[in-house]
N, C-alpha and C positions, 0 to 999 in steps of 0.2 A: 504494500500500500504506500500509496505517496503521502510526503510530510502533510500536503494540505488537504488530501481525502483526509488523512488520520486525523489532522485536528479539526476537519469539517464536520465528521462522525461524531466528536466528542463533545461539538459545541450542540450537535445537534441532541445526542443521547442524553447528556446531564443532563439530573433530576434535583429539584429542589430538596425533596425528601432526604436525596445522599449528601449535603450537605451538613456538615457539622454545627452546634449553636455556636461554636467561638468565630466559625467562620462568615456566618450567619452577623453575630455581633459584628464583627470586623469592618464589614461592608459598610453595618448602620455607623458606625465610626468615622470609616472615612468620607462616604458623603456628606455628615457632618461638617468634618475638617475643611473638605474642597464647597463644599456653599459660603464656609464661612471665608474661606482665601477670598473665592470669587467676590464677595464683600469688600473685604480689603484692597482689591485691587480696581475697584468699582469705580472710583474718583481718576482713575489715573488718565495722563492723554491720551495714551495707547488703547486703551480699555474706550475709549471717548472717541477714538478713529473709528475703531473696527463698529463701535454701535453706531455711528454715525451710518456707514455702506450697510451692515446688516440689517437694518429697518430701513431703507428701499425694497426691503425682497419680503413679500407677504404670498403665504400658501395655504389652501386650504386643508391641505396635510402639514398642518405646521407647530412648529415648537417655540416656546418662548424663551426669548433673551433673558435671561435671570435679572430681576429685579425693575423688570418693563411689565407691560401686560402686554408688546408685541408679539406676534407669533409671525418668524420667517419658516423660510424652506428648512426640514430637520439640517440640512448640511451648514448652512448655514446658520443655524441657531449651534450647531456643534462647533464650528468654527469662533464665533463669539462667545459661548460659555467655555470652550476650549484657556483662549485666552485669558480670561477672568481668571480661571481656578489657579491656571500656571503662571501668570504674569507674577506676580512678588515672589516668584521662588520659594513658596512657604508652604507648597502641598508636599505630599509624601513620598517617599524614597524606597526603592530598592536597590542595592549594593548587588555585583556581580561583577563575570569578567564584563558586564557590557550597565553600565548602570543606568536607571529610571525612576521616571515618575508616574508608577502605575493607576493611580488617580486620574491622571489626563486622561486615559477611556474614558471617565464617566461625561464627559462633553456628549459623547455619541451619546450612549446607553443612557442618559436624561432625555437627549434630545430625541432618539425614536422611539423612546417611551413613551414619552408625551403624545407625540405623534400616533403611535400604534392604538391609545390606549391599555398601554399594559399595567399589571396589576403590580404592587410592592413586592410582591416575591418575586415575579418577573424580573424586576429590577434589581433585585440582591443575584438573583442566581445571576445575570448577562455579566453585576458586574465580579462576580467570583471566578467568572470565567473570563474574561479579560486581563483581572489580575494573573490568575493560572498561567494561561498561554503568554503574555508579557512575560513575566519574569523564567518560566522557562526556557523562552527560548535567548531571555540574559545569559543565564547560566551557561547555554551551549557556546554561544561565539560571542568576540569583542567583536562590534564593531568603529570604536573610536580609532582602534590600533590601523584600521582599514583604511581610515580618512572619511567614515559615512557616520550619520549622527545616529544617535538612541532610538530616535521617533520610528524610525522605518521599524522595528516587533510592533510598535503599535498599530502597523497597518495592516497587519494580522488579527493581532486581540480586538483593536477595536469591530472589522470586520466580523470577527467572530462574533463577538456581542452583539450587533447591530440584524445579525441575520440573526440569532435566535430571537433576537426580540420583534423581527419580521417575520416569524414562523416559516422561515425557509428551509426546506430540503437538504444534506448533505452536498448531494451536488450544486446544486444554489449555493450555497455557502459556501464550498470550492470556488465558484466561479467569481464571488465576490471579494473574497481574498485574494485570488488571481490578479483581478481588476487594480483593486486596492495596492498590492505588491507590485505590479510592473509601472503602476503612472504616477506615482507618487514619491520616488525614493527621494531621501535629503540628504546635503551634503554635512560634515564637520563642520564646515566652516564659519555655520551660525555660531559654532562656540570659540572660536581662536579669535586672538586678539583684542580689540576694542568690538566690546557687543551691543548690538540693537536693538530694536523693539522686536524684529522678528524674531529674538531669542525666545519670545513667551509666546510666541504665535506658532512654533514648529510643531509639536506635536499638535496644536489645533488644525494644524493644514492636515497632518493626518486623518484624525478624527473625521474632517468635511470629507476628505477623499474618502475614508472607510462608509463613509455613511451615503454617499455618491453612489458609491461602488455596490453596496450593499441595494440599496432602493433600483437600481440598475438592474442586479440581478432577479430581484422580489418579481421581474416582467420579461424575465426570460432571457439576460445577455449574458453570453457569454465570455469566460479568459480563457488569458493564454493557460494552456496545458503547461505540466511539472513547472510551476513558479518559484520551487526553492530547488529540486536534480536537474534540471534543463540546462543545456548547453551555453545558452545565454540567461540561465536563472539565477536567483539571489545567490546562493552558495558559490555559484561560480565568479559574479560580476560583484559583488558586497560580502558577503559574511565569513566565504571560506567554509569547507565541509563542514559538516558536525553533525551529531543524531542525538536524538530526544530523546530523555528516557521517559518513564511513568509519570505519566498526570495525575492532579489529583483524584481522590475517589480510586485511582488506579492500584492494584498490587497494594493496598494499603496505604497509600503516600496519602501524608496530609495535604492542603490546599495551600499553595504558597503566599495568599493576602495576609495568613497569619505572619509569616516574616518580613514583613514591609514594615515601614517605619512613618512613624507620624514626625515632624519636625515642631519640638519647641520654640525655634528660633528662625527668623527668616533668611536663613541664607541658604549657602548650597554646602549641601548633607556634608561632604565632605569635613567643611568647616566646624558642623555643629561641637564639636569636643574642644576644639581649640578656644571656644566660646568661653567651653566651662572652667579652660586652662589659665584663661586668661582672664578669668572674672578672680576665681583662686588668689592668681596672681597678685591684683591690685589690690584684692583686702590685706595681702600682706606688707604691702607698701603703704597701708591707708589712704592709697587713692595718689599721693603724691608720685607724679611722674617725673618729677626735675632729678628725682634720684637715678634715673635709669641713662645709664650710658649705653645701650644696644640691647636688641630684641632677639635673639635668636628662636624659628621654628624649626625643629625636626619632623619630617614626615614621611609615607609615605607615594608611592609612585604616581596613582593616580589622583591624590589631592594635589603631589608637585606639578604634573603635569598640566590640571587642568584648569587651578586657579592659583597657583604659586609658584609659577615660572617665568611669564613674561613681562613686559617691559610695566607696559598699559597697567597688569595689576599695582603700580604704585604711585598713578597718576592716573585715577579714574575720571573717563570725562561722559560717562551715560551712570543709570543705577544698575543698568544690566551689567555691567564693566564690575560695578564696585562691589554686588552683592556676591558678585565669581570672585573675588579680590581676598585671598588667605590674608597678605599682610593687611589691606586696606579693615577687613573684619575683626582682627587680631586688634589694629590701629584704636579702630574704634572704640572697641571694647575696655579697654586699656584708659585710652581719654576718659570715656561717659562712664564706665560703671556699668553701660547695657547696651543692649541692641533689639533695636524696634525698627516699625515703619520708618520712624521720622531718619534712622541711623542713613538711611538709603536718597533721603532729599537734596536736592542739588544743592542747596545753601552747606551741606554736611560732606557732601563729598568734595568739594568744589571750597572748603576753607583752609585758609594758608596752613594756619599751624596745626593742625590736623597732616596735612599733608609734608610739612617737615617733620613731623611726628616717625611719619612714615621714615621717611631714609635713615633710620633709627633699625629698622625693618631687616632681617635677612632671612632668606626660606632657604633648607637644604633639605634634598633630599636622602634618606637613611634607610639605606636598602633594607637593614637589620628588621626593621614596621613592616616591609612587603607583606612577609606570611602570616601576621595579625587582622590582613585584609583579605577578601571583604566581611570576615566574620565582625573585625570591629575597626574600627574610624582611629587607629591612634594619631595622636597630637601631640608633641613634647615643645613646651615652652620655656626658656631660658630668659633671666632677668639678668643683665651683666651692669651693674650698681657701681656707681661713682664712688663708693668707698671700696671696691674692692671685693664686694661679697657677689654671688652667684642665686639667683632665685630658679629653682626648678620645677615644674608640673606637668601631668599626662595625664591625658582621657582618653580613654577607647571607649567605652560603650554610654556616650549620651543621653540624656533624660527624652524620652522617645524611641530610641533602639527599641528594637527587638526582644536584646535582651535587658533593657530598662524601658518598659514601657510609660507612656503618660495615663493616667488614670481616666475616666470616663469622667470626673470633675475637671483635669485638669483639660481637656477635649473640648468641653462644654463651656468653661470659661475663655479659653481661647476664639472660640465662638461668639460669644459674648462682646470681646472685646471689639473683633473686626466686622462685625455688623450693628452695633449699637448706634452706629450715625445714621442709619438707615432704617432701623425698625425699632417699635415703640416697645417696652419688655415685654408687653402681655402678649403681640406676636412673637417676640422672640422664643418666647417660650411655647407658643402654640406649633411653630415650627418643629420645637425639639421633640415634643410630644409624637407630633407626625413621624418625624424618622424613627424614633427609637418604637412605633410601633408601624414601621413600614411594611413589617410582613402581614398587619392586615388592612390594611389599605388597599382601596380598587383600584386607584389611580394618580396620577401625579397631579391633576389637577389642583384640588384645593391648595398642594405645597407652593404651587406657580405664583398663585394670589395670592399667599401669604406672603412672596418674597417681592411682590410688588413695591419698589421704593418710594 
């Protein structure tokens, strides 16, 4: 059987029933998380473009812009809630050779929800299996190593999703992922260098294409044959061989959303520890920086790589730049005591001594961390003191890991915080009610009105 029969079969056969309650809760977690990001990112310009073009496009199979009463075309509405959840780099993570933000599916899986009228278990199982197929096929191949970005498993998973919750066919759902997989692919390059607003738009262009792709086939189109064995297929032209083992539900294996990570803090995961290394740090200074003659981080490969190597990280001139920025985060943290929304505003990336702060700054990489990764995030921070003395600290497993989970309080208040400018408490809390009993709920409907801003 081919990779995309096999995970067309598996999108198609999963049963809510085989679902586990933790993994069940999970889902209701991270929808949480990712409405409440999209919140937070709700004011932004970027967020203020893409709704500007996405309410031109009105359908009568259509799903709503989060926080409008608009309804565009589901691809659309995928595309703009895409954006929103991922834009502040504050939704959730998985760690592998190929790392993600398995939350960005639910852009689709909201949007052809709504669309479809599917029910709340509908909606947890599309996105359990989203998550699923995402992150295993992290696990099989890097694709950063390649020079192609993350997004592209997600034109898979989301795919995947987006056809069960179309009640399509196995083969339908081959052919949608086909679709998805050959016209979509993206490059690296959205993450090297100085980064743009299309950094928080990449896996939404997925999401629009999975969901394209998928509504495509729901009417009979067909793809290209073998999309990942083919001569000119992904394995061959992007990912490099690899084979899939057990899905969940499969052979016993549990469902991989439960190893995904919720982020405390809004930067990119990698960072998250260095946060806590460096929050450590300054109560031991009492906050006093005049004392610090050099910063030194230790880390490893793919945190040096991806946000603690180049130039740009020590002179950020976007948020997308600064929030990827090891020393600019470390910076920060050091100066304020914290890191929030406002850590990432231009007035904050863009002030002098903040930014001579910076060349204070050195990131090395220590190969010795590689094999602590990806099970955990190590960070080692060194204080090198004007008197002579040496301040030292490391985090690996951060408040959100996996293996330090956030509490369903601390979920909830985080929630709280990035949608409180927008809804009055008593919807806030009508909301919460809604998800955390989304397994009985007929529809997405009443959530849509209540997230009306």
């Amino acid at each position: 059987m081919l990779l995309a029969e096999r995970l067309a079969h598996y999108a198609t056969n999963l049963q809510y029933e085989q679902l586990p309650a933790e993994a069940v809760h999970e889902a209701k977690r991270r929808i949480i998380d990712s409405i409440a990001c999209a919140f937070g990112a709700w004011r932004s310009e970027t967020a203020e473009l893409v709704r500007r073009v996405a309410t031109q496009v009105s359908s009568p199979y259509g799903a709503t812009i989060i926080g409008t009463r608009h309804k565009a075309s589901p691809d659309w509405a995928a595309f703009a809630n895409g954006l929103l959840i991922r834009y502040l780099d504050y939704n959730d993570t998985y760690l592998s050779k190929e790392p993600a933000h398995p939350s960005d599916n639910l852009a689709a899986v909201l949007a052809v929800a709504e669309a479809e009228g599917s029910s709340g278990k509908e909606v947890l199982l599309a996105t359990v299996l989203a998550y699923e197929i995402q992150c295993r096929l992290c696990d099989a191949a890097s694709l950063r190593a390649r020079g192609w970005d993350h997004v592209n498993y997600g034109l898979f998973s989301a795919s995947a999703a987006a056809s069960r919750l179309m009640g399509l066919s196995a083969e339908a759902t081959k052919h949608a992922m086909s679709i998805a997989g050959v016209s979509g692919l993206a490059m690296r390059q959205t993450r090297v260098g100085e980064l743009s607003a299309w950094k928080g738009c990449a896996f939404a262009n997925a999401a629009r294409h999975a969901t394209f792709a998928s509504w495509l086939a729901k009417y009979g189109m067909t793809g290209p044959s073998e999309i990942f064995e083919g001569k000119m297929g992904f394995m061959k032209q992007v990912s490099g061989e690899f084979t899939l083992g057990a899905l969940g539900g499969e052979e016993g294996r549990g469902f991989m959303i439960n190893e995904t990570y919720i982020k405390y803090y809004p930067v990119e995961y990698h960072a998250q520890s260095a946060v806590w290394a460096a929050l450590a740090l300054r109560e031991q200074i009492g906050g006093d920086l005049s004392q610090i003659e050099a910063v030194e981080i230790d880390t490893f490969e793919a945190c040096y790589s991806i946000i603690g190597s180049e130039p740009e990280k020590w002179e950020p001139k976007s948020r997308e730049t600064a929030d990827h920025s090891l020393p600019y985060i470390v910076g920060v943290t050091l100066m304020d005591g914290k890191v929030d929304l406002s850590s990432f505003d231009e007035a904050r990336y863009t002030d002098p001594n903040l930014l001579a702060f910076l060349k204070k700054i050195t990131v090395r990489h220590d190969p010795s961390m590689d094999a602590r990764y990806p099970e955990g995030i190590p960070n080692r921070i060194t204080l090198r003191l004007k008197d002579g003395r040496t301040l030292t600290e490391e985090n690996t497993f951060p408040r959100g890991h996996a293996r330090n989970p956030m509490s369903d309080e601390e979920v909830e208040a985080k929630f709280y915080v990035l949608t409180e400018w927008a809804l009055p408490r008593e919807r806030q809390d009508a909301v919460l009610r809604f998800l955390w009993s989304l397994d009985s709920q007929a529809n997405l409907q009443p959530l849509m009105e209540l997230l009306a801003v």
